[in-house]
PDB file as gemmi writes it, atoms N, CA and C in Angstrom:
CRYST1    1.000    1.000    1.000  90.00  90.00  90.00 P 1                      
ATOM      1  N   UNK A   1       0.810  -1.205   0.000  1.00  0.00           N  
ATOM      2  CA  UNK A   1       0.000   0.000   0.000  1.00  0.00           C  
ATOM      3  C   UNK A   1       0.852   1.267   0.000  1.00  0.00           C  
ATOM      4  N   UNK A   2       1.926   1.314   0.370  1.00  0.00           N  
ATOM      5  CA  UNK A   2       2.592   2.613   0.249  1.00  0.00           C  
ATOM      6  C   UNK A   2       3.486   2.609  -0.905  1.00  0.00           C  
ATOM      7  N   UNK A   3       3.690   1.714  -2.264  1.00  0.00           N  
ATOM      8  CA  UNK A   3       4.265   2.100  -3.630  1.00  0.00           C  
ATOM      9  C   UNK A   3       3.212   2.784  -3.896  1.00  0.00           C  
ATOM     10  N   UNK A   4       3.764   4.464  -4.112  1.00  0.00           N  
ATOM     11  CA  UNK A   4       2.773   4.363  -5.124  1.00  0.00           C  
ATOM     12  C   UNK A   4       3.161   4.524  -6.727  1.00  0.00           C  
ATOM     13  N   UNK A   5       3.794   3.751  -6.891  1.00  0.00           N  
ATOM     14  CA  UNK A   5       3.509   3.225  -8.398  1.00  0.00           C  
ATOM     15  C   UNK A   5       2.422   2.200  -8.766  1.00  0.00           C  
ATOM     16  N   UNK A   6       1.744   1.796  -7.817  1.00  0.00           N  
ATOM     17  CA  UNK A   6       0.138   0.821  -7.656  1.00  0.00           C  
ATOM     18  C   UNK A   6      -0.703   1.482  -7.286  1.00  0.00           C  
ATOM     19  N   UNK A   7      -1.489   1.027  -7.686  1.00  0.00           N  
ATOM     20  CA  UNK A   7      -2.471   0.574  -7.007  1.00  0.00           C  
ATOM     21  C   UNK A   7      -2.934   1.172  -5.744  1.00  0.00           C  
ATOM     22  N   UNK A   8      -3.186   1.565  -4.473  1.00  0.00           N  
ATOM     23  CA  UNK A   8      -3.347   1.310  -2.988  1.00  0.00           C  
ATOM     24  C   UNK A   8      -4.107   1.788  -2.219  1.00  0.00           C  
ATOM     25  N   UNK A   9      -5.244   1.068  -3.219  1.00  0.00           N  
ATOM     26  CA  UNK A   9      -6.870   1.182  -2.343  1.00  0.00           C  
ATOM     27  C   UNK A   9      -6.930   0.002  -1.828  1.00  0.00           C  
ATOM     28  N   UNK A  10      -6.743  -0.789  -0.945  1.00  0.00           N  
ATOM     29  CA  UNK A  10      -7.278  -2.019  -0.367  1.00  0.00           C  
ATOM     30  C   UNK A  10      -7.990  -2.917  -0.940  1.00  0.00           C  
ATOM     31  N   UNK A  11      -9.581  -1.820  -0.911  1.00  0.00           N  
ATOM     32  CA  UNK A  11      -9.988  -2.513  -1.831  1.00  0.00           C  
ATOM     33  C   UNK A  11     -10.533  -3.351  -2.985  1.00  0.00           C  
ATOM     34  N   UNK A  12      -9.526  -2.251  -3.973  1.00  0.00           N  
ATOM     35  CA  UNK A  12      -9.512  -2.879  -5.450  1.00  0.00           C  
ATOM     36  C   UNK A  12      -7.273  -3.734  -5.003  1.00  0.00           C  
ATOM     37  N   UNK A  13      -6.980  -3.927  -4.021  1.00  0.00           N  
ATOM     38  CA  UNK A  13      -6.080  -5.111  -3.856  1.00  0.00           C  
ATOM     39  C   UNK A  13      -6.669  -6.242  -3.486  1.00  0.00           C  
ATOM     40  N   UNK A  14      -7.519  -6.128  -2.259  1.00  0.00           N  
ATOM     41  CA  UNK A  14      -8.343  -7.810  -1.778  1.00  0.00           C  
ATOM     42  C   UNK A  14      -9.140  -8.285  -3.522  1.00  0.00           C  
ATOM     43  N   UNK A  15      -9.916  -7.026  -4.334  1.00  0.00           N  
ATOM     44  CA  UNK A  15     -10.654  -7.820  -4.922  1.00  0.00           C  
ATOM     45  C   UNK A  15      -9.475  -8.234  -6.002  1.00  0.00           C  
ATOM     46  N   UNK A  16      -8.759  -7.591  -6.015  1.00  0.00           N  
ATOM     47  CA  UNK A  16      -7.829  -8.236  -7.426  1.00  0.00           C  
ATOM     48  C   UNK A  16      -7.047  -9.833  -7.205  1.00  0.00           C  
ATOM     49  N   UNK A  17      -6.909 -10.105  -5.822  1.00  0.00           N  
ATOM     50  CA  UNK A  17      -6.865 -11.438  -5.219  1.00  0.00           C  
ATOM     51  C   UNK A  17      -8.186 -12.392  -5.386  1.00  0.00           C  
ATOM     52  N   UNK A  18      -8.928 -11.652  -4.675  1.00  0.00           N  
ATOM     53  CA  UNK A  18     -10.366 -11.997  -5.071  1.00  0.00           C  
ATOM     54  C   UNK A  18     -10.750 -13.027  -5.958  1.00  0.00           C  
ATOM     55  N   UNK A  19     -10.323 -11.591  -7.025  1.00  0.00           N  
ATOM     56  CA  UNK A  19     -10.910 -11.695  -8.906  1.00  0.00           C  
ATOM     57  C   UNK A  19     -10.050 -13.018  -9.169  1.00  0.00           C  
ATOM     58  N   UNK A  20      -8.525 -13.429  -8.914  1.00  0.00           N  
ATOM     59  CA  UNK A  20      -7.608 -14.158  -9.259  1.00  0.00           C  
ATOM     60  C   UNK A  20      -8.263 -15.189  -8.572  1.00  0.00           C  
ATOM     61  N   UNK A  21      -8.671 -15.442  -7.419  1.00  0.00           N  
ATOM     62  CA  UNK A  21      -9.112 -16.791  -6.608  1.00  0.00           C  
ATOM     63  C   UNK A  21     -10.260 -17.059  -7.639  1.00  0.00           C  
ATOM     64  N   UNK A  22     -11.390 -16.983  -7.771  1.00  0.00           N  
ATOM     65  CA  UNK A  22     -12.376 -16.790  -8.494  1.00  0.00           C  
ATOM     66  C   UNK A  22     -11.988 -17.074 -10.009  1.00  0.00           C  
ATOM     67  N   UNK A  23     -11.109 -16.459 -10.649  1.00  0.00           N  
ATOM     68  CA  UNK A  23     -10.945 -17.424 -12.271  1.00  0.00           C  
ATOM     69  C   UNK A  23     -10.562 -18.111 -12.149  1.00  0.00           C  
ATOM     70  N   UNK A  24      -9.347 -18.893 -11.295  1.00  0.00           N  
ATOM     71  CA  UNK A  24      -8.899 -19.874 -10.894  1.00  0.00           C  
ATOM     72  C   UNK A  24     -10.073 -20.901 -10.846  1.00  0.00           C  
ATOM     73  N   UNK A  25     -11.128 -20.673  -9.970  1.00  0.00           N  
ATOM     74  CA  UNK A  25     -11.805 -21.895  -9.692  1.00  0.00           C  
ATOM     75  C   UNK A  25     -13.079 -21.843 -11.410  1.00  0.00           C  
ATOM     76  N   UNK A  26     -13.381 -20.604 -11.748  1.00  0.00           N  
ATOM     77  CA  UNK A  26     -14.012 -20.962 -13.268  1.00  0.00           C  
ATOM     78  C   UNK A  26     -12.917 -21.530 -13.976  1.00  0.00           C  
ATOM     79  N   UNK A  27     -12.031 -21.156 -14.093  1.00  0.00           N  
ATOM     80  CA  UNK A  27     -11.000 -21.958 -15.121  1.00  0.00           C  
ATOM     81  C   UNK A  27     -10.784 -23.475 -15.018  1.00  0.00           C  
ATOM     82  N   UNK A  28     -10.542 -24.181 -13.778  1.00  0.00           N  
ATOM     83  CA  UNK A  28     -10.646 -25.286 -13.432  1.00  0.00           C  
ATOM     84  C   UNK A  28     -11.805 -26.383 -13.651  1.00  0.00           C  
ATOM     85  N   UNK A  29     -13.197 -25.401 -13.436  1.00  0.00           N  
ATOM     86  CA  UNK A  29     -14.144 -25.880 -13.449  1.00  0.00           C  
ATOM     87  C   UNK A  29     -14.419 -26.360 -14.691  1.00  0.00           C  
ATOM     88  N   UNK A  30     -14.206 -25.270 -15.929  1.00  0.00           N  
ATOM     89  CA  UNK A  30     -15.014 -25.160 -16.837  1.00  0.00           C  
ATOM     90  C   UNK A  30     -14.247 -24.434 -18.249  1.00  0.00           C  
ATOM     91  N   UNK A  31     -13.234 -23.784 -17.578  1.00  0.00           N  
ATOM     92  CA  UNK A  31     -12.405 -22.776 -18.681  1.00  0.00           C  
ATOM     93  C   UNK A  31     -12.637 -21.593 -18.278  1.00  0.00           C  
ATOM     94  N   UNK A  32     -12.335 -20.336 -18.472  1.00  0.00           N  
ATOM     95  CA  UNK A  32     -12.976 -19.267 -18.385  1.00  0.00           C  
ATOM     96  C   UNK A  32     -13.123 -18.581 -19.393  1.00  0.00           C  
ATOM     97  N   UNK A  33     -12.474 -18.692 -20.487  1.00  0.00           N  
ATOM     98  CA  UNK A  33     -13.122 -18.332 -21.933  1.00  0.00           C  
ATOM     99  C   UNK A  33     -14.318 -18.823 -22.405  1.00  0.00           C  
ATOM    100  N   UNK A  34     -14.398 -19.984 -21.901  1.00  0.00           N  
ATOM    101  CA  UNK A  34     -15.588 -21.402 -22.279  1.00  0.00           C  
ATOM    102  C   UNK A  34     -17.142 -20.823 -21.370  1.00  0.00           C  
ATOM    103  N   UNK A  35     -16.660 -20.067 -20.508  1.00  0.00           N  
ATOM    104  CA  UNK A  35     -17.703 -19.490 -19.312  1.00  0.00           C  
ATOM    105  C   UNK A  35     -18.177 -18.401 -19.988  1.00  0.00           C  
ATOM    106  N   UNK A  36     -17.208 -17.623 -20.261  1.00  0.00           N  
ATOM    107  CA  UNK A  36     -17.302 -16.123 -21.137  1.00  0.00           C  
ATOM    108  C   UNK A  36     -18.086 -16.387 -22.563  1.00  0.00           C  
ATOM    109  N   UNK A  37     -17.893 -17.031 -23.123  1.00  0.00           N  
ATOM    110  CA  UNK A  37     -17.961 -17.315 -24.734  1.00  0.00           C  
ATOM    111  C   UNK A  37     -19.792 -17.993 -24.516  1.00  0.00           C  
ATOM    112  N   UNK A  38     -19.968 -19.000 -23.588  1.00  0.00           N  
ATOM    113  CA  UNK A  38     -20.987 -19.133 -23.902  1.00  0.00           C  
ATOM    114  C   UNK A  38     -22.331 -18.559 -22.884  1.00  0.00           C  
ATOM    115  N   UNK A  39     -22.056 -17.465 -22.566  1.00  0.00           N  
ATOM    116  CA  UNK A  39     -22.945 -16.313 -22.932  1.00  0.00           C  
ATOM    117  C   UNK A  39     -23.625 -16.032 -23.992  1.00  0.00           C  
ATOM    118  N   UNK A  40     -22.857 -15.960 -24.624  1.00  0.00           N  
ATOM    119  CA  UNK A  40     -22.827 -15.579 -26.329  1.00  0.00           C  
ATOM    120  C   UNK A  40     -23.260 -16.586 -27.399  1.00  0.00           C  
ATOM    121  N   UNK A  41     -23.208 -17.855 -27.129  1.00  0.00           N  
ATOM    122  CA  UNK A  41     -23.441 -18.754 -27.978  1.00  0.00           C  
ATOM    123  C   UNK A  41     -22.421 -18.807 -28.389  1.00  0.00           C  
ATOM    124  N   UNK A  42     -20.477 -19.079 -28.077  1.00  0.00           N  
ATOM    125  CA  UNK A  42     -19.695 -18.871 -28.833  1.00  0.00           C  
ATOM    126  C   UNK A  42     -19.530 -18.499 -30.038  1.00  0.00           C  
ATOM    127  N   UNK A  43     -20.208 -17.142 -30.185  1.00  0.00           N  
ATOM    128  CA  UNK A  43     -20.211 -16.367 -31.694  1.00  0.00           C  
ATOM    129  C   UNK A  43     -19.898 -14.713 -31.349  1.00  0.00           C  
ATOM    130  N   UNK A  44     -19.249 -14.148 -31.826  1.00  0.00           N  
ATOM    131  CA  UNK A  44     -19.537 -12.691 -31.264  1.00  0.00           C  
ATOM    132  C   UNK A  44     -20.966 -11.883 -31.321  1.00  0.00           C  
ATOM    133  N   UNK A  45     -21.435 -11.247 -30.770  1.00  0.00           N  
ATOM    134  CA  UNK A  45     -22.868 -10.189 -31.157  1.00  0.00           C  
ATOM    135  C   UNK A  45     -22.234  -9.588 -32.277  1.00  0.00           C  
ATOM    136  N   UNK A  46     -22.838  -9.526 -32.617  1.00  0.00           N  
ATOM    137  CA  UNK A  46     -22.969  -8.492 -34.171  1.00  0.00           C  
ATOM    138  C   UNK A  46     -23.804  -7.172 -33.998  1.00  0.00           C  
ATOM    139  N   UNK A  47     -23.431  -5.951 -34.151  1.00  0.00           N  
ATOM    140  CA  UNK A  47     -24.312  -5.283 -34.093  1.00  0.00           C  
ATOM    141  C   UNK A  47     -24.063  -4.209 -35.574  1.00  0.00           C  
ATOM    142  N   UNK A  48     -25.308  -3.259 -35.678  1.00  0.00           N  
ATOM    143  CA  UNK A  48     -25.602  -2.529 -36.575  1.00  0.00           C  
ATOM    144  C   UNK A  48     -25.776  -1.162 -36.357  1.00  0.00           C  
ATOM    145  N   UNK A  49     -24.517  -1.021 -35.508  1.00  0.00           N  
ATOM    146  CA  UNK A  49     -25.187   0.818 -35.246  1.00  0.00           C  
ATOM    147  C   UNK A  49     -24.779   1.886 -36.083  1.00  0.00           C  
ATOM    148  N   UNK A  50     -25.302   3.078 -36.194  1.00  0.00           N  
ATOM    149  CA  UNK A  50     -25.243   4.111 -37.415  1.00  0.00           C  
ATOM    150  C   UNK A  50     -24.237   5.137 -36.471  1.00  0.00           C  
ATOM    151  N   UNK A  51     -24.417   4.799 -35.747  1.00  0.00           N  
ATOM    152  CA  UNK A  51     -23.519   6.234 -34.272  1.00  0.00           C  
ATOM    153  C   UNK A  51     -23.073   5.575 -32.961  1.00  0.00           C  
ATOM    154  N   UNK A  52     -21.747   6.458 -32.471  1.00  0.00           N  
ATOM    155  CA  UNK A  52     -21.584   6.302 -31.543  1.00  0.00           C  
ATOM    156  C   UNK A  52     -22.600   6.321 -30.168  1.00  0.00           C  
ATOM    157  N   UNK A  53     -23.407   7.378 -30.515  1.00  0.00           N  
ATOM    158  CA  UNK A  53     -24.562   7.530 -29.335  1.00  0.00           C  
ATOM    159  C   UNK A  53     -25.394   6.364 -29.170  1.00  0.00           C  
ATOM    160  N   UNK A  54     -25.836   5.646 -29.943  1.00  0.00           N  
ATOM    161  CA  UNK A  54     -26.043   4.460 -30.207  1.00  0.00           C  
ATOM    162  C   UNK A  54     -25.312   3.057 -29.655  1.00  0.00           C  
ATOM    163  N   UNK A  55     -24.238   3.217 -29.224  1.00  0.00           N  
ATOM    164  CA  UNK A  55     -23.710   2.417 -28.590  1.00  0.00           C  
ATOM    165  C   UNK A  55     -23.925   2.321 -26.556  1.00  0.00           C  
ATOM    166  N   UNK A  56     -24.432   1.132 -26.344  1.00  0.00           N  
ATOM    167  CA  UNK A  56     -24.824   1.139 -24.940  1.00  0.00           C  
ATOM    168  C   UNK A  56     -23.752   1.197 -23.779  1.00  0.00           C  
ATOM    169  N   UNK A  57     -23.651   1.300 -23.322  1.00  0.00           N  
ATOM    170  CA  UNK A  57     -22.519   1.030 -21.862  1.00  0.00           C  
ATOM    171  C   UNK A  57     -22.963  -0.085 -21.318  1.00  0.00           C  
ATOM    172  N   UNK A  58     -24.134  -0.665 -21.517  1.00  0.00           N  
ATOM    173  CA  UNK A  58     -23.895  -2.409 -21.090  1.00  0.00           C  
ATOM    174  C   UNK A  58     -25.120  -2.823 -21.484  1.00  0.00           C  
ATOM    175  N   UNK A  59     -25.345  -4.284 -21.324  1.00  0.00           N  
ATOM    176  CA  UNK A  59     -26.351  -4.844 -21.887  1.00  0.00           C  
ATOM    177  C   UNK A  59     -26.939  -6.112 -21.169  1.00  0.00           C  
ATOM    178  N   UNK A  60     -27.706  -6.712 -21.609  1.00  0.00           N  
ATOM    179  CA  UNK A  60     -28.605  -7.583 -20.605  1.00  0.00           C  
ATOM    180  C   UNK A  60     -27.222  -8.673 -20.747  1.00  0.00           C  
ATOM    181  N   UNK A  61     -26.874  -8.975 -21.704  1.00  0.00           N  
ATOM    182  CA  UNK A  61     -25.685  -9.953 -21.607  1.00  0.00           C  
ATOM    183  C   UNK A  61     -24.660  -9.575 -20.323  1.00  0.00           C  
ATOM    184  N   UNK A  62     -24.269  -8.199 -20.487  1.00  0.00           N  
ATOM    185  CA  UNK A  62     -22.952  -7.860 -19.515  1.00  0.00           C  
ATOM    186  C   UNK A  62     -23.394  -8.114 -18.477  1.00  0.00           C  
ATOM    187  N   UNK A  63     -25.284  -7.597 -18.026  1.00  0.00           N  
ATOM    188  CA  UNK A  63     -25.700  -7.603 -16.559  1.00  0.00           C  
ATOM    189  C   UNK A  63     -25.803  -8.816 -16.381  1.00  0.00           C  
ATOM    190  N   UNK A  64     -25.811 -10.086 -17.077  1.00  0.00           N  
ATOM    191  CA  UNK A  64     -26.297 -11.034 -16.674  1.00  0.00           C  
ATOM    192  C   UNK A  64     -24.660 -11.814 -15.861  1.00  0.00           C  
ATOM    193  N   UNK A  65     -23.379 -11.574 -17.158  1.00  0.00           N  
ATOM    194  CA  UNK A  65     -21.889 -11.670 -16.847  1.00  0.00           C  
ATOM    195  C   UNK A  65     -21.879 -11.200 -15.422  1.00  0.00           C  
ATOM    196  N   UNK A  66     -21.985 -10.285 -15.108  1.00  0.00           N  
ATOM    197  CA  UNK A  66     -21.621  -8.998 -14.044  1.00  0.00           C  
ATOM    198  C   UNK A  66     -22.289  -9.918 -12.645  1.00  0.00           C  
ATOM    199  N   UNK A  67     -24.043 -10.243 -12.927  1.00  0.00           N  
ATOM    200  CA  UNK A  67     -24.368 -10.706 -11.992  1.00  0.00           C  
ATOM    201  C   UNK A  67     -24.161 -12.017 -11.283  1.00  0.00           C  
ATOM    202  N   UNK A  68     -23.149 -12.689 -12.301  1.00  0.00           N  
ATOM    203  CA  UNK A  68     -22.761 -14.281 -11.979  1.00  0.00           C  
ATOM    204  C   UNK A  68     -21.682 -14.073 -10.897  1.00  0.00           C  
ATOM    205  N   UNK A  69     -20.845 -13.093 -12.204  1.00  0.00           N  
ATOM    206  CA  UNK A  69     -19.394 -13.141 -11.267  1.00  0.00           C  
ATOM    207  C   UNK A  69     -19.200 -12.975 -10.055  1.00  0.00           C  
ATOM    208  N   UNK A  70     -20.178 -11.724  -9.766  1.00  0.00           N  
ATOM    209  CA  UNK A  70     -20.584 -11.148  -8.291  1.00  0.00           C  
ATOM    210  C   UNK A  70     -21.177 -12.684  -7.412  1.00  0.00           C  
ATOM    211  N   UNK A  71     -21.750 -13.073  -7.899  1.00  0.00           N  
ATOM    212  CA  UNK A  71     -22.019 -14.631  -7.385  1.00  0.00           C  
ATOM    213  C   UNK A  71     -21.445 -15.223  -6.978  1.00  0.00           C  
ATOM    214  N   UNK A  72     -20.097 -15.297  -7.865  1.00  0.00           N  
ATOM    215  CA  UNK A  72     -18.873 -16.066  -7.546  1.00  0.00           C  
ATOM    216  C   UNK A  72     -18.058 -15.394  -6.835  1.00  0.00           C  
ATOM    217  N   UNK A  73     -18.394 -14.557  -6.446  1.00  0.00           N  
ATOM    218  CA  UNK A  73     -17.107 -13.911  -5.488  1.00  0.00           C  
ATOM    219  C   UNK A  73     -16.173 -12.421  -6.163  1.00  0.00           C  
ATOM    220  N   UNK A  74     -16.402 -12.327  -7.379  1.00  0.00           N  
ATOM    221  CA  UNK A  74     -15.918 -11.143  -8.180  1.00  0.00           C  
ATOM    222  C   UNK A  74     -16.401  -9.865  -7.524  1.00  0.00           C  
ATOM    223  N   UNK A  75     -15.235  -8.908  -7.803  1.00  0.00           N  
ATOM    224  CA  UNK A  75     -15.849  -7.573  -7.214  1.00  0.00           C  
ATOM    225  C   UNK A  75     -15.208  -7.078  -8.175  1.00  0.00           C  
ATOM    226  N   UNK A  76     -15.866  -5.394  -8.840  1.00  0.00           N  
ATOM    227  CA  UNK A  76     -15.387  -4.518  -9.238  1.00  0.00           C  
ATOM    228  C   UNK A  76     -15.470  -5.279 -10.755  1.00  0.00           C  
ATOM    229  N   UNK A  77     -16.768  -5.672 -11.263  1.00  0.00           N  
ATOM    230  CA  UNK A  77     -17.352  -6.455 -12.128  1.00  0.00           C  
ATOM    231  C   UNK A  77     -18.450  -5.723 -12.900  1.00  0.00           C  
ATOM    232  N   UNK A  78     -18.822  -4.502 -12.540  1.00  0.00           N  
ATOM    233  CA  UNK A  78     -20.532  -4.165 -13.050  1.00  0.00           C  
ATOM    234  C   UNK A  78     -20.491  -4.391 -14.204  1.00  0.00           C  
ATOM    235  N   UNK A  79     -21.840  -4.290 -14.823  1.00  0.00           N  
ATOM    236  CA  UNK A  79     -22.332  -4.615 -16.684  1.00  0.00           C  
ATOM    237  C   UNK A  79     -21.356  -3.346 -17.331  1.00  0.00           C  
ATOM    238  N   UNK A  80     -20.887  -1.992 -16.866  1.00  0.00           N  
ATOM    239  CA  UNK A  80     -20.330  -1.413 -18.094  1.00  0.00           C  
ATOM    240  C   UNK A  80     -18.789  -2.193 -17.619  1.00  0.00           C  
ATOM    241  N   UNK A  81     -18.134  -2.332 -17.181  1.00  0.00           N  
ATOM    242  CA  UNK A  81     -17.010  -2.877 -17.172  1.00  0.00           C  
ATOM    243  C   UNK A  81     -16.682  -4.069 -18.203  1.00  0.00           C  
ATOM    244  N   UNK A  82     -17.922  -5.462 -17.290  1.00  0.00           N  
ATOM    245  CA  UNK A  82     -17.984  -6.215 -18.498  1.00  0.00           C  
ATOM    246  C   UNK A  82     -18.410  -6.035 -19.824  1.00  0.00           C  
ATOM    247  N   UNK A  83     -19.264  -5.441 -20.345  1.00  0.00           N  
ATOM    248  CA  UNK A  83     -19.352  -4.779 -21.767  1.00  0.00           C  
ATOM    249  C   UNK A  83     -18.697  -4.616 -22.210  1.00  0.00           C  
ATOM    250  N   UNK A  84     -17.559  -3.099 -21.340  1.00  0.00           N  
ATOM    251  CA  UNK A  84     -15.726  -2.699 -22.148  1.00  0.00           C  
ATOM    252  C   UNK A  84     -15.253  -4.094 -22.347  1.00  0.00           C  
ATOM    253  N   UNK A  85     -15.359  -4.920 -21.201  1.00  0.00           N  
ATOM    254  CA  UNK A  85     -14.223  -5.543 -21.669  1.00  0.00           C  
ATOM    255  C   UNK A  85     -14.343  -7.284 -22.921  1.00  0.00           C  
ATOM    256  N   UNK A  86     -16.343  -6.761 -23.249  1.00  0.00           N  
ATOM    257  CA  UNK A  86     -16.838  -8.080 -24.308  1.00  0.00           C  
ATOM    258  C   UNK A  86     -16.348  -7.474 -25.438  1.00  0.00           C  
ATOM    259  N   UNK A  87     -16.067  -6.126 -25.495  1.00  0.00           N  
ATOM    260  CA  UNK A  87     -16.037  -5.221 -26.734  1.00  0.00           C  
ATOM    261  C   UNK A  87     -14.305  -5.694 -26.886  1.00  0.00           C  
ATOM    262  N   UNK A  88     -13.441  -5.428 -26.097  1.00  0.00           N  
ATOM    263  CA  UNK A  88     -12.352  -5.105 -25.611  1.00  0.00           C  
ATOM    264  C   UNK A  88     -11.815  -6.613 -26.609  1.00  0.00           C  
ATOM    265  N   UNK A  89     -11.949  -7.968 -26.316  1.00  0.00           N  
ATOM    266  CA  UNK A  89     -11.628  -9.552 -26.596  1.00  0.00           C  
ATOM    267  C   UNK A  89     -12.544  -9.842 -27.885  1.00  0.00           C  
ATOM    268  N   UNK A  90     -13.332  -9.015 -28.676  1.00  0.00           N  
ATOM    269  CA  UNK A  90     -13.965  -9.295 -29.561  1.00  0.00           C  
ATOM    270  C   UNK A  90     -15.699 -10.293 -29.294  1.00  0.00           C  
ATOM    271  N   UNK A  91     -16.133 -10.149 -28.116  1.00  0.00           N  
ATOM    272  CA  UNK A  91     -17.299 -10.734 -27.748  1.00  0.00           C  
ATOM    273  C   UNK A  91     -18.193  -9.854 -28.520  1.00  0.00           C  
ATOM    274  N   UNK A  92     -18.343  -9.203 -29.010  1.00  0.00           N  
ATOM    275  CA  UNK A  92     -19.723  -7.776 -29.325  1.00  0.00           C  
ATOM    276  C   UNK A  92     -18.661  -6.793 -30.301  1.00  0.00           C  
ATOM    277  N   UNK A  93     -19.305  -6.973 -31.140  1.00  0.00           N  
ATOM    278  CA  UNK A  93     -18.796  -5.813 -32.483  1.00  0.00           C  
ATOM    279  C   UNK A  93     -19.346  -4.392 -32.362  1.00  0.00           C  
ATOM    280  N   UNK A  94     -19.075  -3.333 -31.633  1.00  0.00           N  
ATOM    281  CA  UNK A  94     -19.719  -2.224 -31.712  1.00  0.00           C  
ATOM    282  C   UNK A  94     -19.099  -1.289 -32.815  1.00  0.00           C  
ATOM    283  N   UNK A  95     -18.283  -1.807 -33.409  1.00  0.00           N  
ATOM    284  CA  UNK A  95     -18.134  -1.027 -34.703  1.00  0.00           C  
ATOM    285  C   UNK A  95     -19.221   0.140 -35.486  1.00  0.00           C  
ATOM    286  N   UNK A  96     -19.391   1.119 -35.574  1.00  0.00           N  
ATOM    287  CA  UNK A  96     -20.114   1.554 -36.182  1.00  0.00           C  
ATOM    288  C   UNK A  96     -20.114   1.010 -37.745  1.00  0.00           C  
ATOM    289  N   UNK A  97     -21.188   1.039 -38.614  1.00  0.00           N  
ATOM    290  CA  UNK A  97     -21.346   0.610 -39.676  1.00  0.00           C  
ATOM    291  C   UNK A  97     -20.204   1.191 -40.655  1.00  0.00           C  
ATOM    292  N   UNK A  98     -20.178   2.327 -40.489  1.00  0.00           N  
ATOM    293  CA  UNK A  98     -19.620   3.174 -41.426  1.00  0.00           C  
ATOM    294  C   UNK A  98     -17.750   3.101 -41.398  1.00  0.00           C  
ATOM    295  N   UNK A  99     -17.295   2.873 -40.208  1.00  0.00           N  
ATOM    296  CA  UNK A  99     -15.908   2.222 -39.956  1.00  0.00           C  
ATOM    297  C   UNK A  99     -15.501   1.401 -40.632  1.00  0.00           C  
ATOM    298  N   UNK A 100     -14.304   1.307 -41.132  1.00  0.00           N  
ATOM    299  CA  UNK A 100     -13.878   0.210 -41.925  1.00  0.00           C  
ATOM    300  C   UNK A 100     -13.923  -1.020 -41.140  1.00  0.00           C  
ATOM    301  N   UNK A 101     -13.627  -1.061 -40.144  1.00  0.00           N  
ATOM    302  CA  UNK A 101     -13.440  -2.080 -39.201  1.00  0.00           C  
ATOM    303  C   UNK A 101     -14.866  -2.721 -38.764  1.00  0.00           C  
ATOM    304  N   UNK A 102     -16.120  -2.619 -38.825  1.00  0.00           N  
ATOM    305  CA  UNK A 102     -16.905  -3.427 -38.963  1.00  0.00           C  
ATOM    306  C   UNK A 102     -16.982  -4.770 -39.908  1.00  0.00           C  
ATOM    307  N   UNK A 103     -16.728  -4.361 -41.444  1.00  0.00           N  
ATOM    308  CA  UNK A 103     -17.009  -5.710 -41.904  1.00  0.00           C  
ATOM    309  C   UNK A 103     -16.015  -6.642 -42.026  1.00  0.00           C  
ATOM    310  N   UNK A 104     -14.757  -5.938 -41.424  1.00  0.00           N  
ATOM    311  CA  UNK A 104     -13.723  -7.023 -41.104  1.00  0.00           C  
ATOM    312  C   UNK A 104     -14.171  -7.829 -39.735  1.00  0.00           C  
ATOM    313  N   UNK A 105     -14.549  -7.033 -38.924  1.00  0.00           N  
ATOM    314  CA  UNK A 105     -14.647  -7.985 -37.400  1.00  0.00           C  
ATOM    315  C   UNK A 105     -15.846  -8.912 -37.697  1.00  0.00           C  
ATOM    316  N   UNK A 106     -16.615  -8.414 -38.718  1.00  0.00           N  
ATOM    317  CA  UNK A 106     -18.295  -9.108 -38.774  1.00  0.00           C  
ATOM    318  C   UNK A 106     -17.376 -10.728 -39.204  1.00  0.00           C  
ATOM    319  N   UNK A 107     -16.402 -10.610 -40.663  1.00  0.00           N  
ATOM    320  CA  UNK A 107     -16.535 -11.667 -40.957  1.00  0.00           C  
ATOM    321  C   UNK A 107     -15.453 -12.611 -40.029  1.00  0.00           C  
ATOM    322  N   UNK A 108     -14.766 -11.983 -38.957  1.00  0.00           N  
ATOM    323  CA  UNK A 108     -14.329 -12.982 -38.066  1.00  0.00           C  
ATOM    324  C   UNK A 108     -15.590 -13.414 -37.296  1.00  0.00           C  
ATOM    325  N   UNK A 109     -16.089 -13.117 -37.379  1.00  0.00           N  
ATOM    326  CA  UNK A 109     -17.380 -13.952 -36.081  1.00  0.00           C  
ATOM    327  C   UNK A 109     -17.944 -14.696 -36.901  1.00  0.00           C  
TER     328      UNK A 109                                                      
END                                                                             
């Protein structure tokens, strides 16, 4: 707690132990990509938006992610976090249409 080149809120340290105890036991269990992915139907969401404004900060998917993890013991998990981070690994294409980078990510999924 006294580098401060970290971190040294307590606690976002207990939950980052936490968070680590907790994938540990999804990973073991089950995978944790394999946990993550089938949310989704192992496919990415696809979406179709015309604008950034149009893009949500989370979704019934993330709340549903958000509300497991918290289940399992995760902290510092809410639906916009998980959202950033479905967007973040390629789970959910929020590409706007008009980006080049939509119909490349579309045809990886």
């Amino acid at each position: 707690l006294a580098d401060p080149g970290i971190v040294r809120h307590r606690g976002k340290i207990e939950a980052a132990i936490g968070n680590a105890r907790g994938w540990m036991e999804i990973e073991a269990r089950e995978g944790f990509s394999d946990y993550l992915w089938g949310h989704v139907d192992g496919r990415p969401v696809q979406t179709r938006r015309s604008s950034m404004k149009e893009v949500p900060a989370s979704t019934a998917v993330s709340e549903a992610i958000s509300k497991d993890l918290k289940k399992q013991g995760f902290r510092f998990v809410g639906p916009t976090i998980v959202y950033a981070f479905m967007q973040a690994v390629g789970m959910v294409n929020d590409h706007v249409v008009s980006c080049p980078r939509h119909d490349a990510c579309a045809a990886l999924g």
